[in-house]
DRENVO-717197 format. One record per residue (C-alpha): residue in three letters; residue number from 1; x, y negated, z negated; chain. Coordinates in nm, 2 decimals. Each point is the difference from the previous one (the first is absolute). Layout:
! residues N
r; k; u; v; w; c
ALA; NUM; X; Y; Z; A
...
This chain:
! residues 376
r; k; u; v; w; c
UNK; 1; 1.74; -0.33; -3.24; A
UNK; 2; -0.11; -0.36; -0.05; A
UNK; 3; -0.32; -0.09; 0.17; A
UNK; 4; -0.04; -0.35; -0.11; A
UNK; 5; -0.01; -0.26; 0.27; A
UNK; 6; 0.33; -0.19; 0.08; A
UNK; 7; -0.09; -0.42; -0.02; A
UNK; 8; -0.02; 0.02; 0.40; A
UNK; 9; -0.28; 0.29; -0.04; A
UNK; 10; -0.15; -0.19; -0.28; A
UNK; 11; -0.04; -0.30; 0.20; A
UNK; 12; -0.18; 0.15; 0.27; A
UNK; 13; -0.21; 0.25; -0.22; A
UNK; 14; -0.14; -0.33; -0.14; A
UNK; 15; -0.03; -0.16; 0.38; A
UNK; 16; -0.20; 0.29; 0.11; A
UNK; 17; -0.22; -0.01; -0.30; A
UNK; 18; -0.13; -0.35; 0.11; A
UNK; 19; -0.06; 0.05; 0.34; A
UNK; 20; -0.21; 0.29; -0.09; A
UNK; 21; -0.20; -0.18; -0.24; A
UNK; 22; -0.15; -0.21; 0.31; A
UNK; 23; 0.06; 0.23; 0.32; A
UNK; 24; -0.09; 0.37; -0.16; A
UNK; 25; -0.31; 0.06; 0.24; A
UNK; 26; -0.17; 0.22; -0.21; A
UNK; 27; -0.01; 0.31; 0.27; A
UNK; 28; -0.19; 0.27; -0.14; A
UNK; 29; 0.23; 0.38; -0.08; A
UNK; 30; 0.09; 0.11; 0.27; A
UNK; 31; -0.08; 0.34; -0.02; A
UNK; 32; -0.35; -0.09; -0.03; A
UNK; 33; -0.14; -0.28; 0.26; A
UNK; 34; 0.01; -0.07; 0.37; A
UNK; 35; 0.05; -0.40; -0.12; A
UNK; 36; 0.33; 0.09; -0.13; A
UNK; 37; 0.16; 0.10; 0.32; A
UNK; 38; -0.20; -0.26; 0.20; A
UNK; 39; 0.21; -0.22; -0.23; A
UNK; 40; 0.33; 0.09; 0.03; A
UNK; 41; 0.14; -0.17; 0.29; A
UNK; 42; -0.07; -0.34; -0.17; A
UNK; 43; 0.15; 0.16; -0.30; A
UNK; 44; 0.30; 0.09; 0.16; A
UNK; 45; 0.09; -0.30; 0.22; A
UNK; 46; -0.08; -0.21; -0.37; A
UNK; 47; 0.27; 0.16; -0.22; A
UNK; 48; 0.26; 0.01; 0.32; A
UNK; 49; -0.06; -0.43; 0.05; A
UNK; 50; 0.05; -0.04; -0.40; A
UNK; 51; 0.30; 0.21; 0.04; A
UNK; 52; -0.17; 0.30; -0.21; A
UNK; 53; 0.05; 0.32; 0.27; A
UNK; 54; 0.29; 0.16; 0.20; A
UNK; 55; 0.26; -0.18; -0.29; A
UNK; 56; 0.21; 0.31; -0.01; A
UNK; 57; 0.03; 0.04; 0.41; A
UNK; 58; 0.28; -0.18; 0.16; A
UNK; 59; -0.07; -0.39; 0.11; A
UNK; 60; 0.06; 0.10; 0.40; A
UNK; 61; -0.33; 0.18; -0.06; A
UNK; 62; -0.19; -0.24; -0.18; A
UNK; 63; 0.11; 0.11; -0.34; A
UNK; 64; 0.19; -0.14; -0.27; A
UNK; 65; 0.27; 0.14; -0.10; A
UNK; 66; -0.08; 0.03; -0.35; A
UNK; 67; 0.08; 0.34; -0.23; A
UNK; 68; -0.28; 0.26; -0.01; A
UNK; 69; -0.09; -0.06; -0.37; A
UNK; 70; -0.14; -0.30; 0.18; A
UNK; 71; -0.29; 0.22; 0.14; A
UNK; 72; -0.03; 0.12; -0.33; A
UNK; 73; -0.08; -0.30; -0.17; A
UNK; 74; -0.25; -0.09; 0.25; A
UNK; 75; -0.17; 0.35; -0.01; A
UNK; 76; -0.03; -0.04; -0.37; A
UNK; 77; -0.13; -0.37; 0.02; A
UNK; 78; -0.27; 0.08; 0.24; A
UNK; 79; -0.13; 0.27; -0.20; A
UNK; 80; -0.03; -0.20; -0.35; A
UNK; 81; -0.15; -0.29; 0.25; A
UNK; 82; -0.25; 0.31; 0.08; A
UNK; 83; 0.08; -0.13; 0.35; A
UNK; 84; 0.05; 0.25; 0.30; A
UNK; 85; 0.33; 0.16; 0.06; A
UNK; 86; 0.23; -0.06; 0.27; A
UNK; 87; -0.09; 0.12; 0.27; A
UNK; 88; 0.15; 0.31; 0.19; A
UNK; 89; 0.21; -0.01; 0.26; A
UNK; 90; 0.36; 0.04; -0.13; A
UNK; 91; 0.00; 0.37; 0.14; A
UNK; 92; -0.02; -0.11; 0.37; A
UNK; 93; 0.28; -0.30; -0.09; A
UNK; 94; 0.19; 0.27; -0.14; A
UNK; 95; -0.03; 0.26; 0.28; A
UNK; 96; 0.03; -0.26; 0.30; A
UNK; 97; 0.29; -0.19; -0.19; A
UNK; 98; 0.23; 0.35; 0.00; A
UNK; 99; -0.10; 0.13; 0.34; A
UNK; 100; -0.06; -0.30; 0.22; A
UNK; 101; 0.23; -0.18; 0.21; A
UNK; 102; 0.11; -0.37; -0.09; A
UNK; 103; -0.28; -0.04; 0.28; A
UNK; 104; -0.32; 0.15; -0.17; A
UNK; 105; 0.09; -0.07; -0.31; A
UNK; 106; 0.02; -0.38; 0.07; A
UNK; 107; -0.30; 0.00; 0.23; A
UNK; 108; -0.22; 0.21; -0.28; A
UNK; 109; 0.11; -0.04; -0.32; A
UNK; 110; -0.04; -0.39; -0.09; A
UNK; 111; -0.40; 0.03; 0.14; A
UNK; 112; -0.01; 0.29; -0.22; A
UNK; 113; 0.13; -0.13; -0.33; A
UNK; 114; -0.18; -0.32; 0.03; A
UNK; 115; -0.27; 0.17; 0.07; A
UNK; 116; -0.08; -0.21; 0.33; A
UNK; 117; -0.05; 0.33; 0.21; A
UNK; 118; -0.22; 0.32; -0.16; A
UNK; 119; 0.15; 0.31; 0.04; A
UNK; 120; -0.12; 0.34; -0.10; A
UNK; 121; 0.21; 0.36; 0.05; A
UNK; 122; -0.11; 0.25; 0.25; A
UNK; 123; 0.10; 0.32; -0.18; A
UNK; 124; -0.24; 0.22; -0.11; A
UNK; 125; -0.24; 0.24; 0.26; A
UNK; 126; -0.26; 0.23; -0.07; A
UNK; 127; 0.20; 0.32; 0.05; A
UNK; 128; 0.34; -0.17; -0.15; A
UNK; 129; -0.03; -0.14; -0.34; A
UNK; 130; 0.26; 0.13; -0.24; A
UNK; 131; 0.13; 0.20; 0.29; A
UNK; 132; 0.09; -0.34; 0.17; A
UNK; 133; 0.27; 0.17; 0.25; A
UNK; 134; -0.30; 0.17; 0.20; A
UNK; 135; -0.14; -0.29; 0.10; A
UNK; 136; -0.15; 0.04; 0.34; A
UNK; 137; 0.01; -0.37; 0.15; A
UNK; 138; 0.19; -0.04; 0.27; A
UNK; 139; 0.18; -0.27; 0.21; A
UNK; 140; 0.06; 0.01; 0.35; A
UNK; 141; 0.27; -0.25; 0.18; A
UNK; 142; -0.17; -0.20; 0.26; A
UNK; 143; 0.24; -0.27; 0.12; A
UNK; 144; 0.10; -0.24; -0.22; A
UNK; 145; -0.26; 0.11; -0.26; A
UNK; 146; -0.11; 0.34; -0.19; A
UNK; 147; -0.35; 0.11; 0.01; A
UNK; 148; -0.17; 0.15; -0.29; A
UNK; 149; -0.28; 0.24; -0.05; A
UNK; 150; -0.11; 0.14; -0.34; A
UNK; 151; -0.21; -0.03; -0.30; A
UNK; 152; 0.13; -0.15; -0.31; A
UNK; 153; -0.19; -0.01; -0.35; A
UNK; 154; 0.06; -0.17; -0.35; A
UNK; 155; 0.09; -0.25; 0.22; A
UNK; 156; -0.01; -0.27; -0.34; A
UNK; 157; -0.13; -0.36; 0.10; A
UNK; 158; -0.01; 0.09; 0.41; A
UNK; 159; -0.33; -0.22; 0.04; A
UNK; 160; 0.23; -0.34; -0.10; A
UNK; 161; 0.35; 0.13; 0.20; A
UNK; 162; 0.10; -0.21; 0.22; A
UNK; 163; 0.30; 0.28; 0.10; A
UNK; 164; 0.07; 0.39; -0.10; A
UNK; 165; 0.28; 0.17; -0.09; A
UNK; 166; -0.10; 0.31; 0.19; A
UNK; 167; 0.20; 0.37; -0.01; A
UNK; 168; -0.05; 0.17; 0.32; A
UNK; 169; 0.18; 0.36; 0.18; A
UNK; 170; 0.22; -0.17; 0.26; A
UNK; 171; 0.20; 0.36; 0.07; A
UNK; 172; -0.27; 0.29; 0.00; A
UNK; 173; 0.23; 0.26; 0.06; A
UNK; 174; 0.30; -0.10; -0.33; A
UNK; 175; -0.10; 0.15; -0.37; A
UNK; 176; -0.30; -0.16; -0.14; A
UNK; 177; 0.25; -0.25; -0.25; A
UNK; 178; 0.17; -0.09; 0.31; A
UNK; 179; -0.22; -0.11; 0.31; A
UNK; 180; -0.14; -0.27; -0.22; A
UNK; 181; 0.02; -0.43; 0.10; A
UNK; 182; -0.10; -0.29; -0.23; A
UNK; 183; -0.20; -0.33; 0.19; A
UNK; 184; -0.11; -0.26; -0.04; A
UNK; 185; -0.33; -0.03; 0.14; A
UNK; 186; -0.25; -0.30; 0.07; A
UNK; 187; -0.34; 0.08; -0.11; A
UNK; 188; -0.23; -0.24; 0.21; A
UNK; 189; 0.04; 0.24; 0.32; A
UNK; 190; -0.24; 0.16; 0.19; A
UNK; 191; 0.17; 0.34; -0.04; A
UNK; 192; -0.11; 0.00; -0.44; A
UNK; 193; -0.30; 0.04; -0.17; A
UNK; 194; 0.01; -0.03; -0.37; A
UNK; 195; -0.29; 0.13; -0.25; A
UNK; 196; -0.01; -0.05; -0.31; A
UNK; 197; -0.07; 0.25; -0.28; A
UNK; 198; -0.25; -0.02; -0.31; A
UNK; 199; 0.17; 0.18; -0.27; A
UNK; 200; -0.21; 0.12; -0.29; A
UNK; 201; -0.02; -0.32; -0.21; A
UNK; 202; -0.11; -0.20; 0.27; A
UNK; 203; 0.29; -0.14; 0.12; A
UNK; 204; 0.05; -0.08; 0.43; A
UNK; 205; 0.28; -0.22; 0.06; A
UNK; 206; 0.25; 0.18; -0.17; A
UNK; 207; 0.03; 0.29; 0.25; A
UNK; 208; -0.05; 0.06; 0.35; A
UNK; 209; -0.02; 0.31; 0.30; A
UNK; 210; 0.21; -0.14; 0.33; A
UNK; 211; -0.01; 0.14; 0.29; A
UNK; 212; 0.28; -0.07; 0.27; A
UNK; 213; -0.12; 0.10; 0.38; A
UNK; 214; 0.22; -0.18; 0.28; A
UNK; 215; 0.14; -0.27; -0.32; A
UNK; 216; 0.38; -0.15; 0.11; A
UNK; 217; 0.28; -0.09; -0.21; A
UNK; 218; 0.27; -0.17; 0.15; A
UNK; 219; 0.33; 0.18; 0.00; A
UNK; 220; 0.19; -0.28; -0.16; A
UNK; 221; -0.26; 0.05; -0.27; A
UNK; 222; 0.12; 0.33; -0.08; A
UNK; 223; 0.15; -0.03; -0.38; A
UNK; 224; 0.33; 0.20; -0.01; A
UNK; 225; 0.15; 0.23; 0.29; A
UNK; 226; -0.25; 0.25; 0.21; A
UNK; 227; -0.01; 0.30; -0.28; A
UNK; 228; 0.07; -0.23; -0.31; A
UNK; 229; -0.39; 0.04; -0.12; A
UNK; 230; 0.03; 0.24; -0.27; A
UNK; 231; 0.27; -0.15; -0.17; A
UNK; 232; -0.17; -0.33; 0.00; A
UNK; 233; -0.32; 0.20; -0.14; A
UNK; 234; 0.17; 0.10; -0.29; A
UNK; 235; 0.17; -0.33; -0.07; A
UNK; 236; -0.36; -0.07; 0.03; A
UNK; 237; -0.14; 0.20; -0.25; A
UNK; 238; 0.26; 0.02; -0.28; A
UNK; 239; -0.05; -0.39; 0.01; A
UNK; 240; -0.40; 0.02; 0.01; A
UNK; 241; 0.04; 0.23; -0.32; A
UNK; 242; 0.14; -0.22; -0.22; A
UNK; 243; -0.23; -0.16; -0.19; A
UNK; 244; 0.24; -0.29; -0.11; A
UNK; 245; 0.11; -0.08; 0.40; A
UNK; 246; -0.49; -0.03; 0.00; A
UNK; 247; -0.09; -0.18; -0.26; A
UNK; 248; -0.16; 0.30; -0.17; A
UNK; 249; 0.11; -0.10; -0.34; A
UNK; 250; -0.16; -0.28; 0.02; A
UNK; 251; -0.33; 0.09; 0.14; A
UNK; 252; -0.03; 0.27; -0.28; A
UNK; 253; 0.11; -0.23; -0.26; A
UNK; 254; -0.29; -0.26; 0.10; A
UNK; 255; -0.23; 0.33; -0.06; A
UNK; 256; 0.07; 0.08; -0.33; A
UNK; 257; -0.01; -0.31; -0.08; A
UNK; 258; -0.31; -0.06; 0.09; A
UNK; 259; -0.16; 0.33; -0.11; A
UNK; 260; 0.17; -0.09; -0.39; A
UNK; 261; -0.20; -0.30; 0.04; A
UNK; 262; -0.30; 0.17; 0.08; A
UNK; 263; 0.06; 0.25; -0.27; A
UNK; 264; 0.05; -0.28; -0.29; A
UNK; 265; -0.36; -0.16; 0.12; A
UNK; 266; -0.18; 0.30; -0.14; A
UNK; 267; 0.28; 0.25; -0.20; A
UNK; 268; -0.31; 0.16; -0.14; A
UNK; 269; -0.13; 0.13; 0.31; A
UNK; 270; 0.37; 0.23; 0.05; A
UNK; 271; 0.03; 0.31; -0.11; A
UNK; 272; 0.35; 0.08; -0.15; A
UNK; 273; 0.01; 0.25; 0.30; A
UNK; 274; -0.06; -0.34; 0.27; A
UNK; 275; 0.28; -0.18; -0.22; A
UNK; 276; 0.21; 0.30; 0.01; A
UNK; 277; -0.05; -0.04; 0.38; A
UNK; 278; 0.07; -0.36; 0.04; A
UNK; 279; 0.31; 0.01; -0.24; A
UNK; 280; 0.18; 0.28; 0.25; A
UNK; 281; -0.08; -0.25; 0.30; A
UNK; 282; 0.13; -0.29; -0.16; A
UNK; 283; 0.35; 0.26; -0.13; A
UNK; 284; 0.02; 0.12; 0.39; A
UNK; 285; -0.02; -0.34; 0.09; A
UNK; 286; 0.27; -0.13; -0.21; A
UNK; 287; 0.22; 0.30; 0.09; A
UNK; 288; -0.03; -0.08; 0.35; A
UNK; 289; 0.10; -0.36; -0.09; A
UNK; 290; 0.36; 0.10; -0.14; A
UNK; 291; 0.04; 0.28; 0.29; A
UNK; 292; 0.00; -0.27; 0.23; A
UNK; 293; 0.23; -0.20; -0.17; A
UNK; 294; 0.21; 0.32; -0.08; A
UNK; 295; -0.02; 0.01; 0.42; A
UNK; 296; 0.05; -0.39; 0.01; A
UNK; 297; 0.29; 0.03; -0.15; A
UNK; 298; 0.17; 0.27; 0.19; A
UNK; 299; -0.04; -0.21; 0.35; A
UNK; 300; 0.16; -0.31; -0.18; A
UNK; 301; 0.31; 0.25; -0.03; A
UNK; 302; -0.02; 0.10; 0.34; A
UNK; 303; -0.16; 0.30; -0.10; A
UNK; 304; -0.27; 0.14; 0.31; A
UNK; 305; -0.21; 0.32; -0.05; A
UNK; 306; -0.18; 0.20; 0.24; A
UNK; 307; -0.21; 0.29; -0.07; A
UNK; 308; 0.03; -0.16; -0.38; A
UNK; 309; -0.30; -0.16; 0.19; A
UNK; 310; -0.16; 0.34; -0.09; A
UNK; 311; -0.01; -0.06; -0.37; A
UNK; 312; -0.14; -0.38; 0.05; A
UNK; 313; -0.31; 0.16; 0.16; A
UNK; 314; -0.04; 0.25; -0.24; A
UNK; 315; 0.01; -0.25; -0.27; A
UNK; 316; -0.22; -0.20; 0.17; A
UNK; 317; -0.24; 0.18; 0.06; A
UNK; 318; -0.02; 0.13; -0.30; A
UNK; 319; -0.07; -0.36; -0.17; A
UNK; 320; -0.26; -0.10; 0.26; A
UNK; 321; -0.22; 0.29; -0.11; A
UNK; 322; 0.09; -0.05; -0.40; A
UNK; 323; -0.17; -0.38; 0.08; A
UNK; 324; -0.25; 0.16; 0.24; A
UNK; 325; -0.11; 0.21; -0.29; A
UNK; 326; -0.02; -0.26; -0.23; A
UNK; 327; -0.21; -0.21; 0.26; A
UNK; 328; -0.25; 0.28; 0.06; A
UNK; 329; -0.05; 0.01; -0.47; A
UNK; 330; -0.06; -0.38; 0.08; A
UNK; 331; -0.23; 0.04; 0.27; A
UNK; 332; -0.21; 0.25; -0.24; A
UNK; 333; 0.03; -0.19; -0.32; A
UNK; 334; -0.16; -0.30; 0.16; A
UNK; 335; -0.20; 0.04; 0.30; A
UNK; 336; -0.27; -0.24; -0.07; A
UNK; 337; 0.30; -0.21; 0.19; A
UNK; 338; -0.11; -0.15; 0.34; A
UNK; 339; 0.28; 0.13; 0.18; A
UNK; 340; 0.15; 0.31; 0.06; A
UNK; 341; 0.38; -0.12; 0.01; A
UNK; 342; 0.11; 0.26; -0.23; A
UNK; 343; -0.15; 0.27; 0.14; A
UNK; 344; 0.18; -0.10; 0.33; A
UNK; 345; 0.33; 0.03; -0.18; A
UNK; 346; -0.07; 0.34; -0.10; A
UNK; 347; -0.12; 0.11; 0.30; A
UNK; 348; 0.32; -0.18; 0.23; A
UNK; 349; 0.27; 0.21; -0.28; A
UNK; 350; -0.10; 0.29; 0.15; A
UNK; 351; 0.20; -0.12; 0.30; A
UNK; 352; 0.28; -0.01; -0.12; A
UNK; 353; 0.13; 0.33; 0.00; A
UNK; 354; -0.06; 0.03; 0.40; A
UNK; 355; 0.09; -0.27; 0.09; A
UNK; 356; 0.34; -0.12; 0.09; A
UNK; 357; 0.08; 0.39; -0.01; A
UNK; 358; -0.15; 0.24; -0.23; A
UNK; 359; 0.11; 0.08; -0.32; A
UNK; 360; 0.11; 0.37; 0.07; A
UNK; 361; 0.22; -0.17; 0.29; A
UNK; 362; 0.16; -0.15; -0.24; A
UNK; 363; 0.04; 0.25; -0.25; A
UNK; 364; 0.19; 0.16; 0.31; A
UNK; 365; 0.21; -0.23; 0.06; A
UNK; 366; 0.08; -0.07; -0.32; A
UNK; 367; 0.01; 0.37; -0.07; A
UNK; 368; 0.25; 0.07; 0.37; A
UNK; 369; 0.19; -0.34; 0.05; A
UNK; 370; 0.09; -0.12; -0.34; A
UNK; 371; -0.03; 0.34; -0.26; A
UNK; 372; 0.18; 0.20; 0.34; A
UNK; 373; -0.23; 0.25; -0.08; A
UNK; 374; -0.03; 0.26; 0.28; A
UNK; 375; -0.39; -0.08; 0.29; A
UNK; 376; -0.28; 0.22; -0.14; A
């Protein structure tokens, strides 16, 4: 398989490498401050008006047009730049795209990709987490709208969304996959308060607790048919874990990067175990780098996978804590340093096998929907 850039890819690899050099804003990682995510709205609305984001969605959207290895090259741009990563939003294009009508999806989609409106995804509860499909919160037809009442949490960037895409019971009494609707909510109403969360390194702004009592989401706001939720969920979800579709490549390439260049300031002060440590990061990171392309190039030949999604996560995950790891030897080996950014790193890895689904859920559905091995 040739990876080399065609003269057209060539020409804007080098474009993008110059409007880096002046707008990279220089966002802390964003596993580790509140600055980052305060940032990256600006962030986002700057690469779409240089033509930098949505480039593989179609132009009635707000996109470009362009091939997928497109993405590619800019994920891999940003991280040599040590700039931040794209930001992450292709799930919801991705889920209100398939099951929207021409309707929502031209009403939603172009604020989305140009990142003119802030969304965030109302999935998650306290009592339904990997067990999505027993979510409890409901919506109740009043009218000409639908109104909701229920706890969401994980709720990822809730305190900037300007709109939800919120899974609520709409039919109580079908099975639990089936009573389920997908809205589109406003969240500057009365009827939501939104908290957000301080996870252990420190961060707030990342996630939020919402609480829906009396909120309303107009019917024509409803993404796909009454009973369509679940099936936009997982549409959802296999595209939340790829980590080529988030920019994950990128963000741990800009980490390893950084820790090798933390490493060659003092190579005295590793231990062949810490080396050891940061060699596997930077070997899962450059595996994760040619499974995405692997996956790159089974879209451009129409290829689509579903609970293939499964692996992705697994994969990730996997790499996350390998750099995570290597973070927390460079927190240890120098912590005369003033800030505790590595630390942070190690401590957000941890995450990563919960969230999005956790890791046995997707040894299960790797195990059930792809080996056709018999439920447990």
């Amino acid at each position: 398989m040739d990876y080399g850039d065609s003269r057209a890819e060539a020409e804007f690899r080098r474009g993008l490498r110059t409007w880096l050099e002046e707008n990279n804003p220089g966002l802390p990682a964003s596993s580790t401050s509140d600055d980052y995510w305060a940032g990256q709205p600006q962030w986002h609305r700057a690469l779409y008006d240089a033509g930098y984001f949505g480039m593989s969605w179609p132009a009635s959207v707000g996109g470009r047009d362009l091939p997928s290895v497109y993405d590619v090259i800019l994920d891999e741009e940003l991280a040599a730049a040590s700039a931040p990563p794209r930001p992450s939003v292709g799930y919801l294009v991705q889920g209100i795209m398939r099951h929207g009508s021409e309707e929502v999806r031209r009403r939603f989609v172009p604020g989305i990709v140009s990142g003119r409106d802030r969304w965030c995804q109302g999935f998650s509860e306290p009592e339904a987490g990997s067990d999505l499909a027993t979510l409890r919160t409901r919506a109740e037809r009043d009218g000409d709208d639908f109104v909701i009442t229920g706890h969401k949490v994980w709720t990822s960037y809730s305190d900037q969304a300007d709109w939800c895409l919120v899974l609520a019971r709409t039919d109580p009494s079908a099975p639990k996959h089936k009573g389920i609707s997908a809205f589109a909510v406003r969240m500057d109403q009365p009827g939501i308060q939104q908290r957000p969360l301080r996870m252990i390194n420190g961060i707030t702004r990342e996630f939020g607790e919402v609480t829906f009592d009396g909120a309303r989401a107009r019917a024509v706001d409803m993404v796909g048919e009454p009973g369509e939720g679940w099936p936009l969920a997982m549409t959802v979800v296999s595209h939340e874990r790829e980590p080529g579709e988030l920019g994950f490549v990128s963000r741990y390439s800009k980490a390893t990067k950084e820790l090798v260049q933390v490493a060659r300031t003092d190579p005295s002060a590793y231990s062949e175990d810490d080396l050891g440590t940061l060699g596997w990061a930077l070997v899962g990171t450059e595996m994760l780098r040619l499974h995405v392309r692997r996956r790159l190039s089974d879209r451009l030949g129409g290829i689509t996978h579903g609970p293939e999604g499964s692996v992705d996560k697994l994969l990730m995950t996997e790499v996350e804590q390998q750099v995570g790891h290597a973070a927390l030897k460079a927190s240890r080996v120098h912590p005369e340093r003033e800030d505790d950014t590595w630390l942070k790193t190690y401590l957000y890895s941890r995450a990563q096998s919960v969230m999005g689904g956790t890791a046995q859920i997707q040894r299960n559905l790797i195990a059930t929907r792809i080996l056709g091995l018999p439920p447990s």
